[in-house]
NUKOLLO-109756 format. One record per residue (C-alpha): y, z, x. Coordinates in pm, whole numbers, plus 50000, padded with zeros to 5 digits. Layout:
NUKOLLO-109756
     py     pz     px
      Y      Z      X
...
END
This chain:
NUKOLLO-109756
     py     pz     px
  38970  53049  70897
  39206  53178  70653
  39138  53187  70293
  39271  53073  70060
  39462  53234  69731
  39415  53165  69371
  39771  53081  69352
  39674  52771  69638
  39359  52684  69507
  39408  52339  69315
  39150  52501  69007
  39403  52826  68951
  39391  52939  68584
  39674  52884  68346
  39897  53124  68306
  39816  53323  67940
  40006  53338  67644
  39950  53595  67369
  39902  53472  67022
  40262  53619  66906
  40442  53428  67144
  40224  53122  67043
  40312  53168  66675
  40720  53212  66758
  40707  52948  66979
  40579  52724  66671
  40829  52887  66431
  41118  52820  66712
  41037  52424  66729
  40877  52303  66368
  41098  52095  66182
  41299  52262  65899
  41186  52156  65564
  41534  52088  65455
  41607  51849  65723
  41635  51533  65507
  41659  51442  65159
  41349  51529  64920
  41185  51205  64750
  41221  51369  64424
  41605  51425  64503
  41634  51066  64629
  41467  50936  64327
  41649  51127  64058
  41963  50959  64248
  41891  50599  64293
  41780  50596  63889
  42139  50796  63802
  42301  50476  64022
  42082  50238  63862
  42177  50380  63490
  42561  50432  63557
  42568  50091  63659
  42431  49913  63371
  42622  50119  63137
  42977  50055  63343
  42847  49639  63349
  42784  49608  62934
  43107  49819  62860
  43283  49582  63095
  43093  49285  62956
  43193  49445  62588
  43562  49460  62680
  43570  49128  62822
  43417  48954  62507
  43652  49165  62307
  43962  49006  62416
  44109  48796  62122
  44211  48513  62366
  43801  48491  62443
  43714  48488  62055
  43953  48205  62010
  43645  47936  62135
  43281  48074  62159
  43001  47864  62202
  42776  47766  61933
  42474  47994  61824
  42182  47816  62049
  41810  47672  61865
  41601  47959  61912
  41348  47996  62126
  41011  48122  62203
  41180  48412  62433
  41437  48523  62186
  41774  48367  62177
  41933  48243  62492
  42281  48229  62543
  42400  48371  62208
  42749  48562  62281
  42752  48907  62092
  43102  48956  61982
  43182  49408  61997
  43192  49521  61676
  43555  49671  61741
  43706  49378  61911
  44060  49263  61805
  44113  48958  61638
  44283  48689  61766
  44649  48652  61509
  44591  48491  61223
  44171  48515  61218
  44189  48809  60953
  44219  48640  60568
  44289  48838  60233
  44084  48714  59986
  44267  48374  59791
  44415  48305  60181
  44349  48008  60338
  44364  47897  60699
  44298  47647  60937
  44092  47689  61229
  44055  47371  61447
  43939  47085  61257
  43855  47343  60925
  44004  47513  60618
  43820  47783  60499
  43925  48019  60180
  43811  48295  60128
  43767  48299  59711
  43615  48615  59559
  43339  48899  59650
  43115  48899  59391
  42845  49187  59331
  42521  49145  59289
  42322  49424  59230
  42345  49819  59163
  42174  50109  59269
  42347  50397  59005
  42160  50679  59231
  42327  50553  59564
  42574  50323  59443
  42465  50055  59657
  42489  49719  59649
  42442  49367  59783
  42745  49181  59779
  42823  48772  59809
  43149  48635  59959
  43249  48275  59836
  43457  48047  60041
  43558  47709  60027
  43525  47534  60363
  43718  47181  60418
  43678  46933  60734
  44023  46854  60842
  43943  46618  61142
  43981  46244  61158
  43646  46167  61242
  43412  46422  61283
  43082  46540  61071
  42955  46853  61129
  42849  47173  60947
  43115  47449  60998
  42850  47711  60852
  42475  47744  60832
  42205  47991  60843
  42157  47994  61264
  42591  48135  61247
  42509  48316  60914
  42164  48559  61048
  42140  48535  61434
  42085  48885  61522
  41998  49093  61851
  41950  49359  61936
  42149  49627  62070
  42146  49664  62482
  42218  50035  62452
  42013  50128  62158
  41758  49853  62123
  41627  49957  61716
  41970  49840  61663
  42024  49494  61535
  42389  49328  61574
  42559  48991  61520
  42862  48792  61466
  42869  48766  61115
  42847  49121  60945
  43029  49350  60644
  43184  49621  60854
  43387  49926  60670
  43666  50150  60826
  43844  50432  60737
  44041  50707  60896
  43751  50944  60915
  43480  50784  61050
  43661  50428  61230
  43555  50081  61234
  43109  50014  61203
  42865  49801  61096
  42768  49863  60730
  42564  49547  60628
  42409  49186  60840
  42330  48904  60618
  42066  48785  60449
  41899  48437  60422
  41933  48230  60101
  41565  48251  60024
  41521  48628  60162
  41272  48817  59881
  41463  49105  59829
  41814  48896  59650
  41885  49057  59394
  41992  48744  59205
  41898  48365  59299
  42192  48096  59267
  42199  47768  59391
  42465  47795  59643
  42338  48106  59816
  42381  47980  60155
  42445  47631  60096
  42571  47506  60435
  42582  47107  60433
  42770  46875  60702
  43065  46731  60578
  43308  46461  60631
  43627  46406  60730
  43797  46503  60431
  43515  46652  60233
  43448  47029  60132
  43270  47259  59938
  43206  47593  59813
  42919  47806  59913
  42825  48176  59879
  42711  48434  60170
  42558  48689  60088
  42475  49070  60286
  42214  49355  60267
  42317  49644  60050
  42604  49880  60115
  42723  50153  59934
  43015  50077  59700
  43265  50398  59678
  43580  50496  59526
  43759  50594  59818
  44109  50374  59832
  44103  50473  60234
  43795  50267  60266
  43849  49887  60370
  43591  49624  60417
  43615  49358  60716
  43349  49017  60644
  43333  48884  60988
  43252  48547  60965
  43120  48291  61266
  43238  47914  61183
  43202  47623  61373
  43541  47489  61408
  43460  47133  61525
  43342  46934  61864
  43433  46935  62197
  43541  46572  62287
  43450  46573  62672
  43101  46780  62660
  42975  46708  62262
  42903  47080  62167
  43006  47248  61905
  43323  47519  61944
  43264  47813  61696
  43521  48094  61661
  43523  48484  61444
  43707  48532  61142
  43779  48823  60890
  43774  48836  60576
  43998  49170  60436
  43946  49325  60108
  43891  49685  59946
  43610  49812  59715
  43831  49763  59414
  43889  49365  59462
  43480  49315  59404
  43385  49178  59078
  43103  49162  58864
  42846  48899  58846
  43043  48626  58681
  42928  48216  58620
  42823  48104  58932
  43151  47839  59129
  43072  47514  59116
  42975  47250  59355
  43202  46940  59423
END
């Protein structure tokens, strides 16, 4: 009977491999560690998407609200509530005004269904180390319409504030002091302050005296705005913004409001005079 050979037999060993070839074998078919994107790289990516989006939607958002044909009707300032305050429409600083919503002081316009003129700027305080100052705006505000009674100011137009979507310690609103000049542009300088707000440096009557009034009826009133420095520069011009209700809206029953500006340089504010009074 023949035999068989280990090359037949069905329990042959395996064939041998040497612990080199075992090693470059393992080298030859491991997966590359670049092969695919790192989660640190894909990360850092998706929150660079994340950010340049946000940043492309407000400046969009800002240009948008900035056009003066939007600023001709805004909606009014909303109650506030427990989460902050819905709805309110933040107006960019540097928007253009619509024509004819920028006033000199003495200048009065119509806007809707009310007058409003713009009367003095009145200081009310001095610092003589900083040469600051809080400052008070009178106007005289008329209703014009046939038959509606509303307020065209009050403190919710007056103080709303929010804050700033890009640099949240910042607080912004409609109605501000803003100062330009050729050096540093058009900013912020001052928001307002409430009638009974501790730090006034003088108490009148008519701080912030924002009734409802009548077809046919007005007033005047004073606003008044945190301190801001006072200089001699003749480059410098102030800009009050101002956010009025200009009457109703027949078909829905809510108030329009619209932006105004008030114009003036640091040499048309007086000093503390007899208060205006009432009618």
């Amino acid at each position: 009977m023949p035999r068989r050979t280990s090359a037949e037999s069905p329990t042959a060993a395996a064939p041998q491999v040497s612990a080199e070839e075992l090693r470059g074998s393992f080298r030859k078919h491991a997966p590359s560690k670049r092969s695919g994107v790192s989660y640190s790289l894909f990360t850092m990516t998706f929150m660079y998407a994340v950010t340049v989006s946000t940043v492309c939607g407000y400046l969009a958002f800002e240009r948008f609200t900035g056009r003066p044909d939007v600023l001709e009707s805004l909606p009014d300032v909303p109650v506030p509530s427990i989460n902050g305050q819905a709805g309110y429409r933040l107006v960019p600083e540097k928007a253009t005004m619509p024509a004819g919503h920028q006033l000199s002081l003495g200048e009065g316009r119509r806007f809707g269904h009310v007058k409003i003129t713009p009367i003095k700027v009145e200081q009310l305080s001095s610092d003589a180390s900083s040469n600051a100052s809080q400052l008070a705006l009178w106007v005289r505000v008329e209703n014009l319409s046939a038959d509606q009674t509303f307020a065209p100011l009050d403190e919710r137009l007056m103080t709303t504030k929010v804050a700033d979507p890009v640099q949240p310690g910042v607080l912004r609103s409609n109605s501000f002091l803003g100062v330009s000049n050729t050096e540093t542009g058009f900013q912020q300088a001052a928001l307002m302050l409430k009638a009974n707000d501790p730090s006034l440096a003088k108490q009148d009557q008519l701080f912030g005296y924002f009734p409802e009034v009548a077809p046919g009826e007005w007033y005047e009133t004073a606003i008044v705005c945190e301190s801001v420095e006072l200089t001699d520069a003749t480059q410098d011009q102030f800009h009050w913004r101002l956010q009025l209700r200009k009457g109703i809206a027949t078909e829905s029953g809510q108030a329009v409001t619209t932006v105004v500006e008030v114009n003036f340089n640091p040499s048309d504010v007086q000093q503390p005079a007899m208060p205006i009074a009432s009618r």
